[in-house]
N, C-alpha and C positions, 0 to 999 in steps of 0.2 A: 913529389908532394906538391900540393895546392903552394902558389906562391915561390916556387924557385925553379929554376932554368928549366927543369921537368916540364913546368906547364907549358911555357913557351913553348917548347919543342914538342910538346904533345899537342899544342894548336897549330904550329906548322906542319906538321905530318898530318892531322886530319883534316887541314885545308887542302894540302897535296892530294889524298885521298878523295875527296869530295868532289875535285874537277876529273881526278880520273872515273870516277862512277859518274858524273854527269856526263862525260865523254860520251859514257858505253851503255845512256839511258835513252831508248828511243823515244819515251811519254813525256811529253813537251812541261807537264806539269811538277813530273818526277823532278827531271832535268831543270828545271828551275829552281825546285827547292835546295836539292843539292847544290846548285851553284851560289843559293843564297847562303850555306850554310856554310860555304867554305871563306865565303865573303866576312861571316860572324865569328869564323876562326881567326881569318885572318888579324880580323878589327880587337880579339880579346889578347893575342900576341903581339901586339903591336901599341895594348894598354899597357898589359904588363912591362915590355922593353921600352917604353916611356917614362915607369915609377923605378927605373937601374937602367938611367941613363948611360952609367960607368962600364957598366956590361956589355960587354959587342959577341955579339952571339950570331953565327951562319947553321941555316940548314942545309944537312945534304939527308935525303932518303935512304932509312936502311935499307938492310939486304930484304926485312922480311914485310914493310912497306911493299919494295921493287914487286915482290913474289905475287903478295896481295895484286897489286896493281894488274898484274899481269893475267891473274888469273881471272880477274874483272874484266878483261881484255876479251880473255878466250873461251868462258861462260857467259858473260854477263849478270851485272847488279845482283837480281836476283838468287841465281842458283850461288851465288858467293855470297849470299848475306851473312853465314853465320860467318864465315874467316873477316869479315868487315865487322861483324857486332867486337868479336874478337879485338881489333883495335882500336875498340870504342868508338865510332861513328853514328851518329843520330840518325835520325827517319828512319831505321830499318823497317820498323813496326809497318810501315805502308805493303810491304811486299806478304803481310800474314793479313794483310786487313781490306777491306771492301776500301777505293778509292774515287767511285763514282761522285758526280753531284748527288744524288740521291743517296747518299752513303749518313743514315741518321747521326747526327753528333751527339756526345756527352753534352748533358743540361747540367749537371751534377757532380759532382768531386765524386761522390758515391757509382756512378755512372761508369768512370773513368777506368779503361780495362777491362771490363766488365767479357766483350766479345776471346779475349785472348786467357780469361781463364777456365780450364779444362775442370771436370770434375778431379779432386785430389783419388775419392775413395774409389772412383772407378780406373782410374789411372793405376793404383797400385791391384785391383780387382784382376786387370787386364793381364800385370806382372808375374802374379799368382801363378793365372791359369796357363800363362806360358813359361811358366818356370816349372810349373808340373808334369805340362807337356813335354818340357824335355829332358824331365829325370825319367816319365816314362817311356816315351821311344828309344832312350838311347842306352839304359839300362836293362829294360825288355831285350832291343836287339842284342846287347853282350850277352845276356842269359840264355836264349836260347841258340845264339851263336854257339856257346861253349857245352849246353846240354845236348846239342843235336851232334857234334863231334865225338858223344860217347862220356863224357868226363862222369863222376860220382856226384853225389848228390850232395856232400860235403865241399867236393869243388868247386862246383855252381855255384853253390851256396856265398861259399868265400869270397870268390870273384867278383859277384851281383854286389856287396858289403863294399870291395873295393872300391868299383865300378859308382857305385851312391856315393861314399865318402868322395872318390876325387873330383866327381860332380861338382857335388854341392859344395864342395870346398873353391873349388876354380871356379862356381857361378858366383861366391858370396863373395872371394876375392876380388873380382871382377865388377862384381855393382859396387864393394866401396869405390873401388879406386876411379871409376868411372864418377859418381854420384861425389867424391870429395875433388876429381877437377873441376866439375862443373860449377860446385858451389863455389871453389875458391876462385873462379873464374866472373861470377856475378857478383860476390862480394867487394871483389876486388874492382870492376868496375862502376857498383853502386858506393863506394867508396870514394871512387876519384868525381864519382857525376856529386854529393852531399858537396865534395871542396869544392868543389864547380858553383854550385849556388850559392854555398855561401860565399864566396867570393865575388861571384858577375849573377845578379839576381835576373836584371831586365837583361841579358843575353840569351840568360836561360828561358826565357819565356819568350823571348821572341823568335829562337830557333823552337822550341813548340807553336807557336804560332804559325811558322813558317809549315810544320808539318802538319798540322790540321786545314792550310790553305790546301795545300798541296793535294788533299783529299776531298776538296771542294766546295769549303767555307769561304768564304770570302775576309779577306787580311785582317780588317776593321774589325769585324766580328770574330775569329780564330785571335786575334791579340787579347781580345775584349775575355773570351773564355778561356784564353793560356794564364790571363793576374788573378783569374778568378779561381784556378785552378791549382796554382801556387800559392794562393794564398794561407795556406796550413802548411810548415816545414816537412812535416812529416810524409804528411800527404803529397806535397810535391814531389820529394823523392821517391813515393812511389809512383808517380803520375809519369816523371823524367823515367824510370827503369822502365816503362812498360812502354810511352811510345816513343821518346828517344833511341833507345836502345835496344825494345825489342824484350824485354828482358820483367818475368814477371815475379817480384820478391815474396809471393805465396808458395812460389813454385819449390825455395830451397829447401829441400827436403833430407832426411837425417841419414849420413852416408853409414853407418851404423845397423839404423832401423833397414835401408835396402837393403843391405848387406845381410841381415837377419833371416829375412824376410823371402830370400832371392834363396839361401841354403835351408830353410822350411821347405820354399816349394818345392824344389826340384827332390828334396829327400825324402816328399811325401809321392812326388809321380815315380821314384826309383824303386820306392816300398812293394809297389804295387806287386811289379815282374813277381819279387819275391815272395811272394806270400803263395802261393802250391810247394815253392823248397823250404819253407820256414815250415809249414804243415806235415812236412815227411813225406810228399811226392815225388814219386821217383820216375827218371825213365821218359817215356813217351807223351804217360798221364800228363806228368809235370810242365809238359811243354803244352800241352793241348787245354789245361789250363791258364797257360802265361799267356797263351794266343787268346783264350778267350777274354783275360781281366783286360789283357793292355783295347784289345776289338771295344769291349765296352766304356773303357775308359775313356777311349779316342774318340767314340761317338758323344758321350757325356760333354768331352769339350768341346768339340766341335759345335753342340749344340747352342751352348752355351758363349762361345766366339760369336758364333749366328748374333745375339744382342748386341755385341758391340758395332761388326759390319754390318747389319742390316740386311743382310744376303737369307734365304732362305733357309729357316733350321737346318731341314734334312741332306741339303745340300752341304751345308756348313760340314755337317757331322761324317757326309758319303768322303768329303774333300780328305778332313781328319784322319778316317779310315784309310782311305788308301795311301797315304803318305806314311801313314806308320807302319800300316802290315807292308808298304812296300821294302821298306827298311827290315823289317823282322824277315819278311823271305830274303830278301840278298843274306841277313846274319845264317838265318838256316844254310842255305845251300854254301855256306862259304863256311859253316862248323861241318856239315856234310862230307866238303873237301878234306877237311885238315884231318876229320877223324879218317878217312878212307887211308889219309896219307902216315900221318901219327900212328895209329890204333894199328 
């Protein structure tokens, strides 16, 4: 908690941190910010154990510090920024963002973030089609894995049912709990950054200051739009999560709704296979129709991926194809075996 030994020890640990990623920062401008910001660690630890005098407090670096450190060692800053957002250290935002002099600055509170938000509704649009994609490749491939081995058409049937239920149960299970650490991971540190300013106002804006130099403002003027940018509580806290930390508060999204949303998809690309054995297809037909829904459905998304990569429709959708019928024939030729062997 803001105000007791916590903080202190949470500004000696990210001042510790801060000189070891300056260490292992080759960009002379990087490398200066972070050494400033470990300087403003040090200087807000060093207020606090001035107002409890009484207090005699030593730091030694945890075990999972040490790890950090290490792995900043043997990646470098960059590829380890999310295990660094992780223990809360500022600038990250520089390694997602343009750092040149020529790099346009926010004018505006309204401005601010503005490059590091994604579209939401295409972002879950994205989640959709590939949670579709893989109730139908992977469902297709069981169905005709176990049709082409001989089984009844009440088998198949069953199986395919299974096959979607443990799906879309294990993808829905999976986006909450993914989607509910993530959030209790940004709350929790937009949490500790809110005690942060309201306790050290002019710290906080000078390590934002510090990170807008570093991207090639000049001090004077990056100080000048860090008070101007705090100047709304509200707003600041947003302004701190997104380039302190990396970290965009539009972003937290309902582990619930993914969760939903993740077992929809996949139970609608799992439907597909089934529907020749749902109609009373039997046999060969039945397969020669699963081959054709999942062939069309594969090209549908692919098509459709195409918008988001940029990559050529046709190609997008040739790619699609073959990755899933490549999967559908290994299931055939591997229901093939087991019937020759079974049967």
């Amino acid at each position: 908690m803001s105000g007791g030994p916590e903080s202190w020890y949470h500004e000696k640990e990210s001042a510790w941190l801060y000189r070891r990623v300056a260490a292992c920062e080759p960009d002379l401008n990087k490398r200066d910010m972070f050494e400033k910001l470990a300087g403003a660690a040090e200087h807000q630890a060093h207020q606090w154990q001035a107002n409890q005098p009484t207090l005699i407090l030593t730091y030694k670096p945890t075990l999972r510090a040490h790890i950090v450190a290490s792995l900043v060692k043997k990646f470098g800053p960059r590829a380890t920024r999310h295990a660094l957002a992780a223990m809360k250290l500022r600038g990250l935002s520089i390694y997602s963002s343009p750092s040149t002099p020529g790099h346009v600055m926010p004018t505006s509170v309204s401005e601010v973030g503005q490059r590091h938000r994604g579209s939401v509704s295409g972002g879950n649009l994205r989640a959709t089609i590939f949670g579709i994609n893989d109730g139908l490749v992977s469902n297709a491939a069981l169905v005709i894995g176990v049709a082409s081995a001989g089984l009844q058409n009440n088998m198949v049937l069953t199986t395919g049912v299974a096959g979607l239920l443990a799906g879309a149960l294990s993808m829905g299970a999976g986006e909450y709990i993914s989607v509910r650490s993530q959030r209790d991971m940004y709350e929790y540190q937009m949490a500790l950054e809110r005690d942060e300013l309201a306790e050290y106002p002019e710290e906080e804006a000078e390590e934002l200051a510090l990170i807008y130099n570093a991207r090639g403002l000049e001090l004077q003027e990056a100080r000048s739009l860090a008070r101007t940018m705090l100047a709304n509580p509200e707003q600041a806290l947003a302004t701190l999560s997104r380039e302190e930390l990396g970290l965009n508060p539009d972003d937290l999204g309902s582990p619930w709704a993914a969760a939903i949303s993740s077992f929809l998809a996949f139970t609608v690309g799992a439907l597909l296979p089934l529907m020749p054995f749902l109609l009373s297809a039997t046999g060969k037909l039945a397969i020669y129709w699963t081959l054709a829904i999942t062939v069309l459905s594969l090209t549908l998304i692919g098509l459709i991926i195409s918008l988001f990569t940029g990559r050529q429709a046709w190609l997008g959708a040739l790619r699609m194809v073959f990755i899933g019928g490549g999967a559908g024939l290994i299931a055939w030729f591997v229901g093939q075996l087991m019937g020759s062997i079974i049967i």
